[in-house]
N, C-alpha and C positions, 0 to 999 in steps of 0.2 A: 660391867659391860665391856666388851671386846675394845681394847683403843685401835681407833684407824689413822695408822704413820704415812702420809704420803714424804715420798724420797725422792727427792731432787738431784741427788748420787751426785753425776757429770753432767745433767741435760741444762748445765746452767753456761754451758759450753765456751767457758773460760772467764766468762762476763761479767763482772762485781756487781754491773748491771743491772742484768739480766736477772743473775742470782738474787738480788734484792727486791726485786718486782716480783718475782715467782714467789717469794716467802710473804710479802706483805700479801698477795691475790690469796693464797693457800691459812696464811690464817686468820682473812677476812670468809673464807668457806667454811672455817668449822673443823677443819682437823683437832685430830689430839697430838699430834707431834710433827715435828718435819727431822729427816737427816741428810746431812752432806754425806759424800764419801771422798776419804784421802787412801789414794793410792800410793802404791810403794814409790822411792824416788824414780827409779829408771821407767817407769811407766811416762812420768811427763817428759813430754818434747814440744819445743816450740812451733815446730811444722802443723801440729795439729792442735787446733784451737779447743776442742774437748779435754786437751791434756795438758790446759794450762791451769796451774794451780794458782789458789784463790790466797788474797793473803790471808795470815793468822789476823791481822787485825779485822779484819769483815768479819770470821767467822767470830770473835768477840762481840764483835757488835750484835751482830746476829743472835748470839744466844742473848744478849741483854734482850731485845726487840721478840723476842720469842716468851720469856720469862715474862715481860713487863704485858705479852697478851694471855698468861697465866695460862701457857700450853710448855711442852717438855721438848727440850733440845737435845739430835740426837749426831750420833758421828759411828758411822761404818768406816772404818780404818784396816787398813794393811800395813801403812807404816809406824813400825814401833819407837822407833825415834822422837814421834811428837806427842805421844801419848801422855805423859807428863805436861807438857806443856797445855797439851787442848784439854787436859782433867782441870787445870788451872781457870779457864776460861767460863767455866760451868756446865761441862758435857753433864745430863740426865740419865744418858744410855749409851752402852756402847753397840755396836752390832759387827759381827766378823763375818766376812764374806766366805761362798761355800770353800775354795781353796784352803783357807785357813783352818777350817774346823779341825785339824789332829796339828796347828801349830801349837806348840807347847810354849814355845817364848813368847808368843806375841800375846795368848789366851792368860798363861801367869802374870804379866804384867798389867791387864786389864785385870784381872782380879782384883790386884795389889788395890786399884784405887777403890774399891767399894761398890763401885755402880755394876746397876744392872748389865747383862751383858745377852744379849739376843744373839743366837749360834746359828749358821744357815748351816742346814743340811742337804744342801742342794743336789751336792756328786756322793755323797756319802750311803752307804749300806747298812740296815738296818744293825746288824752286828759291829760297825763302828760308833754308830750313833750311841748303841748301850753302853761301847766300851769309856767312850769319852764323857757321857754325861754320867760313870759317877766318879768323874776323876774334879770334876768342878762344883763349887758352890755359885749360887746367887745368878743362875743361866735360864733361860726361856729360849728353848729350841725351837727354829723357824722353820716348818715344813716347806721346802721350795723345790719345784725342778727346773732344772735350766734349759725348757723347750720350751716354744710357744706354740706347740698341739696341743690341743684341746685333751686330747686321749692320752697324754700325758701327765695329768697335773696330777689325779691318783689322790682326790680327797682324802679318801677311805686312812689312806697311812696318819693321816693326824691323828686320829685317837687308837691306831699301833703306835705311834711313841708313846703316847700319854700313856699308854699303859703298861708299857715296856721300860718306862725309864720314870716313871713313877715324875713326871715333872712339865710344868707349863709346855705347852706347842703354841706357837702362834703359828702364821701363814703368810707367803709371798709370794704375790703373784709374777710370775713370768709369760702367762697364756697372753694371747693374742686376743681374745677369746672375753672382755671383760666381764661377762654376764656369770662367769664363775665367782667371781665375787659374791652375789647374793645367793649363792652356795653356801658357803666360804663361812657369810655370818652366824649360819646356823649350826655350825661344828661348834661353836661357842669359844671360841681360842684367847690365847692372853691377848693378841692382836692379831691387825690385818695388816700388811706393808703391800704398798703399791708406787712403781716410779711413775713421776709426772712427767710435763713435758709443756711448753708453751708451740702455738701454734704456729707453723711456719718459719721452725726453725730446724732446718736441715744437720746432717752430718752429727746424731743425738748417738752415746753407745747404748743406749734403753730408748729404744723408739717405738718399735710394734706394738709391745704389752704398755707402753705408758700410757695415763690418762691424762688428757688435755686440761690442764689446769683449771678453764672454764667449767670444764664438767664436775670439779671435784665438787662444788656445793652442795650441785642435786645427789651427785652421790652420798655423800657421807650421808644425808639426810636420809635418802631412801633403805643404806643399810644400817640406820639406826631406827626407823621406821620396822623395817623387816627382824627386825631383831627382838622383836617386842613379841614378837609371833609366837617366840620361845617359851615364854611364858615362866610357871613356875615348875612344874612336871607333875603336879598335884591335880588330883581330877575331883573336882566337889558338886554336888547336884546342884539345882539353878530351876527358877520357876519358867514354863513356857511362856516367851516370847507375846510379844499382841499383833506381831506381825504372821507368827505361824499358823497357818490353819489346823483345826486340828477337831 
């Protein structure tokens, strides 16, 4: 079954807080995994409270507190520097955001550690996408566009990778639009990524396409509900009904 990642990214907007409340709401909802994201160093500045970085020791705690609710801890990174250290901690998955996809240092050193590595292909072109995935092992490519139009999200390319690069697609949402989602579940992908967001908190860098945390219960529910619709693809006869006239 599809796992549904909700990602907390930045929208935890400095806050150890914060940060700790959205993880305890998110996996009393039912998720199958949560990720941070660590940006490269020059990205944080004090001026702005989204780009204050969280320490290593929360994110320790955090994966313990994620593990101990027998769900998978995840880490989208740009900087290579702490990789080593947050593999130490018990990252599950790693996830590279779409800029990275042709970095070559940053992507070989997530190898080196073993774990999975979810690749966004967000800016990327169909003919880079083949180039790079077969230069990697052990990678689950994340179909994403980085627009919140509706008439951009461009389903359809999910299974043009799958078929092109012979290798898992999941999916991430950026639309504004969330009703693409229960779209989304029916491609059948290795996963679904969606950013959250707590209510009435301003100044968010994933705000429009995020889902308010409250909501994420009825959702995971209803697109594991919807997914069942799928079925097995096998068609076998079956006795009429007693509700059918006939």
């Amino acid at each position: 079954m599809t796992q549904l990642i909700a990602e907390i990214g930045l929208n935890h907007n400095g806050s150890e807080e914060h940060a700790q409340r959205m993880l305890e709401n998110l996996l009393a909802a039912g998720i199958d995994a949560v990720t941070f994201q660590i940006r490269e160093p020059e990205f944080y500045t004090a001026a702005a409270p989204p780009r204050r970085r969280l320490s290593e020791d929360f994110y320790r705690k955090a994966a313990k507190t994620v593990h101990e609710a027998g769900r998978l801890f995840g880490i989208a990174i740009c900087d290579e520097s702490v990789i080593h250290s947050f593999n130490a901690i018990g990252v599950d998955f790693w996830k590279t955001l779409s800029w990275d996809f042709k970095n070559y240092s940053i992507n070989k050193q997530l190898q080196a550690t073993g774990k999975l590595v979810f690749m966004s292909t967000g800016i990327s072109g169909m003919e880079d996408i083949v180039e790079i995935s077969s230069v990697w092992k052990n990678i689950v490519l994340i179909h994403t566009q980085l627009s919140q139009k509706i008439e951009d999200v461009n389903l359809k390319a999910v299974d043009t990778i799958r078929h092109r690069t012979n290798l898992p697609v999941a999916f991430g949402l950026h639309c504004s639009n969330h009703e693409v989602l229960k779209l989304a579940v029916g491609l059948e992908t290795r996963a679904i990524f969606f950013y959250v967001k707590e209510e009435g908190v301003g100044g968010l860098l994933d705000d429009e396409h995020a889902i308010f945390v409250h909501d994420v219960k009825d959702l995971t529910e209803s697109l594991r509900i919807l997914s069942t619709a799928m079925g097995t693809g096998q068609k076998t006869a079956m006795d009429v009904p007693n509700w059918v006239v006939h």
